[in-house]
Gaussian input, Z-matrix of N, CA and C with variables (Angstrom, degrees):
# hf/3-21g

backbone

0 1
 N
 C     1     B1
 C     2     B2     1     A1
 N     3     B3     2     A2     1     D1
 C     4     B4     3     A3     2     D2
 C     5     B5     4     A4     3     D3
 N     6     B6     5     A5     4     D4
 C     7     B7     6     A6     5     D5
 C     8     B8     7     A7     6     D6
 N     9     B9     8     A8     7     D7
 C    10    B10     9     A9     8     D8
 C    11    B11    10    A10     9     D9
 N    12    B12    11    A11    10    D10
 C    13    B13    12    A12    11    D11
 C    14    B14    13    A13    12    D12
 N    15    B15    14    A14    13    D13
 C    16    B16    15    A15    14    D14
 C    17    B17    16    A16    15    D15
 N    18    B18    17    A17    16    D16
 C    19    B19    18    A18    17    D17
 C    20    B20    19    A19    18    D18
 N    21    B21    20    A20    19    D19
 C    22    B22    21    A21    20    D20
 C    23    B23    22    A22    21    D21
 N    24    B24    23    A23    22    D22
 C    25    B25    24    A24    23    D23
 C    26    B26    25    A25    24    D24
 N    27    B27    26    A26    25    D25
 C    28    B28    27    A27    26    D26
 C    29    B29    28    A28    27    D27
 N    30    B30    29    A29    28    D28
 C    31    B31    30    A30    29    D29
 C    32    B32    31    A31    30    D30
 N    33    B33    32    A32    31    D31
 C    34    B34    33    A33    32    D32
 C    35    B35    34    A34    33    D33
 N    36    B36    35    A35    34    D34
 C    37    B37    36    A36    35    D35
 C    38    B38    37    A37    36    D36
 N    39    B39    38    A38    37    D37
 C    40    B40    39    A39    38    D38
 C    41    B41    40    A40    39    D39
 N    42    B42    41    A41    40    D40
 C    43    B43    42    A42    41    D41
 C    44    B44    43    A43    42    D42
 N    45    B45    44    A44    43    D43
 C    46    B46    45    A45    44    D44
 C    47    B47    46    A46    45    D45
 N    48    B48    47    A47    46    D46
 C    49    B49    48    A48    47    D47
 C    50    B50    49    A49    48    D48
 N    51    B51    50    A50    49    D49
 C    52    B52    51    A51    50    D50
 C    53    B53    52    A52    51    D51
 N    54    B54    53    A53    52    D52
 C    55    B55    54    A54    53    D53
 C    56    B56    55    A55    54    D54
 N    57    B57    56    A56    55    D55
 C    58    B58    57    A57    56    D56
 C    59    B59    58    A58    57    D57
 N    60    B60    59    A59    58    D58
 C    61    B61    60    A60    59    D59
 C    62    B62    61    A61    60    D60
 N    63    B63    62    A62    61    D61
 C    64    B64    63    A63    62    D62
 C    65    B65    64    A64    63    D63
 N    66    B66    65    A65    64    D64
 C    67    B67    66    A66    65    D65
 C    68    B68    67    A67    66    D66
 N    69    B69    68    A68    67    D67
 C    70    B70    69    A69    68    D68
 C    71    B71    70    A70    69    D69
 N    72    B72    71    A71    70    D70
 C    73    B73    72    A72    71    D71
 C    74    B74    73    A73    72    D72
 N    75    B75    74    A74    73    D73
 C    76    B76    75    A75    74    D74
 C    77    B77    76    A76    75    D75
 N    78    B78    77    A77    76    D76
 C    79    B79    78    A78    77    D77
 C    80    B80    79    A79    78    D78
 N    81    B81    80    A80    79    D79
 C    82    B82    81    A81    80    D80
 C    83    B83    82    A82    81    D81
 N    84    B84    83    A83    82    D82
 C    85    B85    84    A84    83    D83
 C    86    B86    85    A85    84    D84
 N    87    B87    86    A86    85    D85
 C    88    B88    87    A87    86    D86
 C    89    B89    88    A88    87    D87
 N    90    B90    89    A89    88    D88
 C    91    B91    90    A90    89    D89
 C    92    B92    91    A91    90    D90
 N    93    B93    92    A92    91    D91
 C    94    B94    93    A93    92    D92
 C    95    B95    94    A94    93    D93
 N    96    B96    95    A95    94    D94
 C    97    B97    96    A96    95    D95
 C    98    B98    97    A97    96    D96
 N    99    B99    98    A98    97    D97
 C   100   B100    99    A99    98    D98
 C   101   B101   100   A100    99    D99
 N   102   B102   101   A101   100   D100
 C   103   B103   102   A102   101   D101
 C   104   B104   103   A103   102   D102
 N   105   B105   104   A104   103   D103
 C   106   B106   105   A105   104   D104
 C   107   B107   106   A106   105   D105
 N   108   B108   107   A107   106   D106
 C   109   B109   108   A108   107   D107
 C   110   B110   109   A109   108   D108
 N   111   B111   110   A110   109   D109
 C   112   B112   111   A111   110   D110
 C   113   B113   112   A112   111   D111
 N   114   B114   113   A113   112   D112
 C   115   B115   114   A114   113   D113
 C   116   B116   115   A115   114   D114
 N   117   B117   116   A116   115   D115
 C   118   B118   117   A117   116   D116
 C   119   B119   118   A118   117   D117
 N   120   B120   119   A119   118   D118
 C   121   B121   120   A120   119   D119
 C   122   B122   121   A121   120   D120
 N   123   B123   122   A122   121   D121
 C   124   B124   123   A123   122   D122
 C   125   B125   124   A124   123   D123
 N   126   B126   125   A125   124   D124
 C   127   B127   126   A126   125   D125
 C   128   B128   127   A127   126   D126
 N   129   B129   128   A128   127   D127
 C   130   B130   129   A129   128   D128
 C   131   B131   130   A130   129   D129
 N   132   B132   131   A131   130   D130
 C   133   B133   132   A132   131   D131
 C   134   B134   133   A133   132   D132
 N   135   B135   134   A134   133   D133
 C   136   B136   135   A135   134   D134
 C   137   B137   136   A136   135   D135
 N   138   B138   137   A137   136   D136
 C   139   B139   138   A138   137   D137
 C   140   B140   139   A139   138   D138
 N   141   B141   140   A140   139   D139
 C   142   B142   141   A141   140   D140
 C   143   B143   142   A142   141   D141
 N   144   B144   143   A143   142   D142
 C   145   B145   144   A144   143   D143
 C   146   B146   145   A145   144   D144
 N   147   B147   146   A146   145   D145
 C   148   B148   147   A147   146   D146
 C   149   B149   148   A148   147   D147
 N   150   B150   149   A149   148   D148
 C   151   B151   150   A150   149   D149
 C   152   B152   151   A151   150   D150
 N   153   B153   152   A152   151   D151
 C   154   B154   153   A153   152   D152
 C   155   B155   154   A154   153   D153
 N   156   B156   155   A155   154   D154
 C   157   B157   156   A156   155   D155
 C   158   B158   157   A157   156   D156
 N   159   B159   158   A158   157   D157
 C   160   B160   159   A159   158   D158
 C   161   B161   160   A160   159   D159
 N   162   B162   161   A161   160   D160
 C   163   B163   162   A162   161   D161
 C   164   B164   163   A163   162   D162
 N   165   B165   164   A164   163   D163
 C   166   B166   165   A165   164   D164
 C   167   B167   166   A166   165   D165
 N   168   B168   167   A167   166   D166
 C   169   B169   168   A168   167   D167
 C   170   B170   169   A169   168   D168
 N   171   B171   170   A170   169   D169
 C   172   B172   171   A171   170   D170
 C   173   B173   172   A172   171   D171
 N   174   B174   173   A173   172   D172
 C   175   B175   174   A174   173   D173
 C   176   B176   175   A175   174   D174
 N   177   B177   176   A176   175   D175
 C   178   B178   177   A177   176   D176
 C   179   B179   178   A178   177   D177

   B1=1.4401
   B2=1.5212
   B3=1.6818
   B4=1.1767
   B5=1.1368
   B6=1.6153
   B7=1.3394
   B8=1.7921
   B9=1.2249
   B10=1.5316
   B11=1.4139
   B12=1.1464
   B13=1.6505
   B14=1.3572
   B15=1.7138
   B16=1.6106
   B17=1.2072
   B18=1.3806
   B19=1.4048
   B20=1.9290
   B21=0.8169
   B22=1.4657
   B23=1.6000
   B24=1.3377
   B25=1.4830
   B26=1.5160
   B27=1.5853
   B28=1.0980
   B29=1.9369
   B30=1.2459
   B31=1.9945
   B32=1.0845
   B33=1.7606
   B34=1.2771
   B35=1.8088
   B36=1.3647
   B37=1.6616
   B38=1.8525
   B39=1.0576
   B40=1.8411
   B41=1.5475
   B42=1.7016
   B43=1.0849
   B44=0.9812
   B45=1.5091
   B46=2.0760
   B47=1.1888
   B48=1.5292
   B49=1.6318
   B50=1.4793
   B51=1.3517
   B52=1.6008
   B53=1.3266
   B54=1.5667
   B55=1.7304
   B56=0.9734
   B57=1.7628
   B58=1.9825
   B59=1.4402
   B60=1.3275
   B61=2.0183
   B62=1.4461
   B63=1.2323
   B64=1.1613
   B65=1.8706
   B66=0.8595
   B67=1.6862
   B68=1.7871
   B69=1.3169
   B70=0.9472
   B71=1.8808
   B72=1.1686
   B73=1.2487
   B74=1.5416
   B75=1.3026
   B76=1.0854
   B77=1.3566
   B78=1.2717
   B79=1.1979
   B80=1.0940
   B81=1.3904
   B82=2.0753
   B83=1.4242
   B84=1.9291
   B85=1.5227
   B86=1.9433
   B87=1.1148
   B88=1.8185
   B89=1.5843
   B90=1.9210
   B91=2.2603
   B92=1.3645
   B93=1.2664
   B94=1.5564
   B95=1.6212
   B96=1.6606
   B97=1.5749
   B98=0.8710
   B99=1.2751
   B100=1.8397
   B101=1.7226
   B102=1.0386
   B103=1.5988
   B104=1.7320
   B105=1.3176
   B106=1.7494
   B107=1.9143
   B108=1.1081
   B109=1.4666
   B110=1.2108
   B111=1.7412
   B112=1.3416
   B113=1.4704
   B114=1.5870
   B115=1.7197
   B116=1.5757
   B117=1.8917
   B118=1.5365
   B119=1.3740
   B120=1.5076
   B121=1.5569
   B122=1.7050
   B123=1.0771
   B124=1.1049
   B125=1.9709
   B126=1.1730
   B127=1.6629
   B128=1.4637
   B129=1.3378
   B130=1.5313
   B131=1.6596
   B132=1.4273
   B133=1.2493
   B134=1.5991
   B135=1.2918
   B136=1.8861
   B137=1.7787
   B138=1.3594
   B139=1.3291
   B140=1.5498
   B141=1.3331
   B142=1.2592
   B143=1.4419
   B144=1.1158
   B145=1.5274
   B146=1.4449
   B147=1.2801
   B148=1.4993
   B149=1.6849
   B150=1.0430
   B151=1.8437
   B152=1.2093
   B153=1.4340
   B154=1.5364
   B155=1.5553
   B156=1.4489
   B157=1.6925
   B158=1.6836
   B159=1.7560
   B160=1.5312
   B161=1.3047
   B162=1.3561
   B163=1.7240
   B164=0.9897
   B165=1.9467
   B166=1.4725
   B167=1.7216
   B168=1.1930
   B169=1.6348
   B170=1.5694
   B171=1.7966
   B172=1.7523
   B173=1.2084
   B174=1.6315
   B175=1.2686
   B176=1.3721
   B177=1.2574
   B178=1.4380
   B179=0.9982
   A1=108.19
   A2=118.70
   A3=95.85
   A4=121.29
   A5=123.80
   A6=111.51
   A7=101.51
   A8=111.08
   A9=128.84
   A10=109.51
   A11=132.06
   A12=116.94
   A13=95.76
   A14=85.82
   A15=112.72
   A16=140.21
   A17=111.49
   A18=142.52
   A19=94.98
   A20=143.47
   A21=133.22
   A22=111.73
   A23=105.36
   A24=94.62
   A25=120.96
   A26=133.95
   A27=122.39
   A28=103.90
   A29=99.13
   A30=92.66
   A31=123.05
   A32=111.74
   A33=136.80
   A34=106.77
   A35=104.58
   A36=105.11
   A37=124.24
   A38=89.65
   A39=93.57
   A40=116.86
   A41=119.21
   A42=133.70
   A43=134.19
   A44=108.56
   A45=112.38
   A46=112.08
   A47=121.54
   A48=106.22
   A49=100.32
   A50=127.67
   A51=98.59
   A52=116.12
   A53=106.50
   A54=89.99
   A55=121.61
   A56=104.53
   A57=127.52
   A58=75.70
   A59=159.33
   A60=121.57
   A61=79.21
   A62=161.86
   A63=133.25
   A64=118.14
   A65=97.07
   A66=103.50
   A67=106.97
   A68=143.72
   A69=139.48
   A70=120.18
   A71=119.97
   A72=147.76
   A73=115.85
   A74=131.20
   A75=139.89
   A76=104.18
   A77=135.62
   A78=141.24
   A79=124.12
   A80=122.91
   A81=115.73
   A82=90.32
   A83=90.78
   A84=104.26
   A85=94.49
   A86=100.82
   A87=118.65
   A88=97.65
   A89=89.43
   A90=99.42
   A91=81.10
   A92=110.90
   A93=151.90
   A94=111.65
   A95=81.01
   A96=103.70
   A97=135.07
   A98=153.86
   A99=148.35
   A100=106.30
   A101=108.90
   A102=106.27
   A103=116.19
   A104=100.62
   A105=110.11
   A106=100.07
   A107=101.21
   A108=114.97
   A109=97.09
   A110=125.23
   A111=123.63
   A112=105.84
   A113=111.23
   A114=106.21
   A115=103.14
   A116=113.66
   A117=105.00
   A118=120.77
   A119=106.01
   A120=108.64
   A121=131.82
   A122=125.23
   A123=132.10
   A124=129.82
   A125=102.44
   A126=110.06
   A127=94.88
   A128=102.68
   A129=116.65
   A130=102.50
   A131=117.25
   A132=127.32
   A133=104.52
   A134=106.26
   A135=100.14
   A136=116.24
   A137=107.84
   A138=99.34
   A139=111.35
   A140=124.08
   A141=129.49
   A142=117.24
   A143=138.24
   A144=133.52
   A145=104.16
   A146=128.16
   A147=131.25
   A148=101.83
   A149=122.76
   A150=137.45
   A151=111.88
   A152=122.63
   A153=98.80
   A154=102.47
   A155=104.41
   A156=105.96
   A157=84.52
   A158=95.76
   A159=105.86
   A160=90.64
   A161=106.58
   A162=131.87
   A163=104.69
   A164=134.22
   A165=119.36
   A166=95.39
   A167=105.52
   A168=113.64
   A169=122.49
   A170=87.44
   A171=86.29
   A172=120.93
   A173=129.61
   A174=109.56
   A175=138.27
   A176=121.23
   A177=142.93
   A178=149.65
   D1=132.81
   D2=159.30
   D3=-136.97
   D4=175.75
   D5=-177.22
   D6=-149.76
   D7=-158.97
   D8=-154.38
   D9=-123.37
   D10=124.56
   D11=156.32
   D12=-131.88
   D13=151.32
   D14=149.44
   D15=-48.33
   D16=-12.61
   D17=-153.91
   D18=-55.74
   D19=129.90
   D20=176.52
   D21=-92.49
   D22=-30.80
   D23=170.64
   D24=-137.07
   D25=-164.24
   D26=-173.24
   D27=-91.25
   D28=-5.93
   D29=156.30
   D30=-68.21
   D31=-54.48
   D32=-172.34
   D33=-49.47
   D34=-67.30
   D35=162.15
   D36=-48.10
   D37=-27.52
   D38=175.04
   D39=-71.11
   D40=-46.31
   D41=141.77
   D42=-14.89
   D43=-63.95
   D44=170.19
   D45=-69.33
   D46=-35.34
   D47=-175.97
   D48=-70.75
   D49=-35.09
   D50=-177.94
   D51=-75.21
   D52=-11.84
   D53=164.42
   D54=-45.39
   D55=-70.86
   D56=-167.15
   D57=-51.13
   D58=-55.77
   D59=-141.81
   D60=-94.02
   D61=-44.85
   D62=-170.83
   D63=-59.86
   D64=-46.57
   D65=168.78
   D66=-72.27
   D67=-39.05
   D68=157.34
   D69=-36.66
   D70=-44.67
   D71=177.37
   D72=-100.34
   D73=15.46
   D74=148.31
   D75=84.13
   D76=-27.38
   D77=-172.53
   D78=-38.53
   D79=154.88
   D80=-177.57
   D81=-90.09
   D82=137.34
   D83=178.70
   D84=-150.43
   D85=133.31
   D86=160.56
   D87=-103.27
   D88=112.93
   D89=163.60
   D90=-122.49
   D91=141.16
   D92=151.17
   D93=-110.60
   D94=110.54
   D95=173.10
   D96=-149.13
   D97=168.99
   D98=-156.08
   D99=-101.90
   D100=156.50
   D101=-179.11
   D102=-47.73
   D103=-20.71
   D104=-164.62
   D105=-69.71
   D106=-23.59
   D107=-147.98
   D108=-104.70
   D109=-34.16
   D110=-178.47
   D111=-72.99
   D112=-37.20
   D113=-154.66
   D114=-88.07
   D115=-3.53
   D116=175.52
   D117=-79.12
   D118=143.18
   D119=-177.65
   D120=-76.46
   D121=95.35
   D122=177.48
   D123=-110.20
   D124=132.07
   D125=178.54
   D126=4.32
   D127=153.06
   D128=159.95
   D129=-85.05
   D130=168.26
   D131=165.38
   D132=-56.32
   D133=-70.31
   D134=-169.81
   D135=-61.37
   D136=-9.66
   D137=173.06
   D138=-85.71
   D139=-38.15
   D140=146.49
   D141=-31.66
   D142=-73.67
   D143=-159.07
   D144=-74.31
   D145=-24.59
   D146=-176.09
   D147=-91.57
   D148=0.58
   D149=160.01
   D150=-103.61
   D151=0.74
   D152=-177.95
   D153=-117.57
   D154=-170.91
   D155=-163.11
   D156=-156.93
   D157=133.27
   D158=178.36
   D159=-113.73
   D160=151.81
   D161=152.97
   D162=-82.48
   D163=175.85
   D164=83.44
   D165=-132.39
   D166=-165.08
   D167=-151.44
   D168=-64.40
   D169=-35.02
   D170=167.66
   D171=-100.70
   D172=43.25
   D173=153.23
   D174=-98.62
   D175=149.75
   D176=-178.32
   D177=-64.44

């Protein structure tokens, strides 16, 4: 899938993805953003979390 951001830099894009997994994962999150940023189309949360893949150290 792809899509577009506003994101101006490679922080700015780092930023939104931890939005979408914080909203993906239900978690409480405050994003502050400009109209440009609200009305662009990006992944849903559940399409996000059903694409992603967790580690941690001891798995098998």
């Amino acid at each position: 899938m792809e899509f577009t951001t506003t994101a101006r830099s490679l922080e700015d894009q780092g930023a939104q993805m931890r939005a979408l997994a914080l909203l993906a994962w239900q978690e409480p999150a405050v994003v502050i953003a400009n109209a440009e940023e609200v009305t662009q189309y990006v992944v849903s949360p559940q399409y996000l979390k059903g694409q992603s893949l967790h580690f941690s150290l001891n798995d098998t």
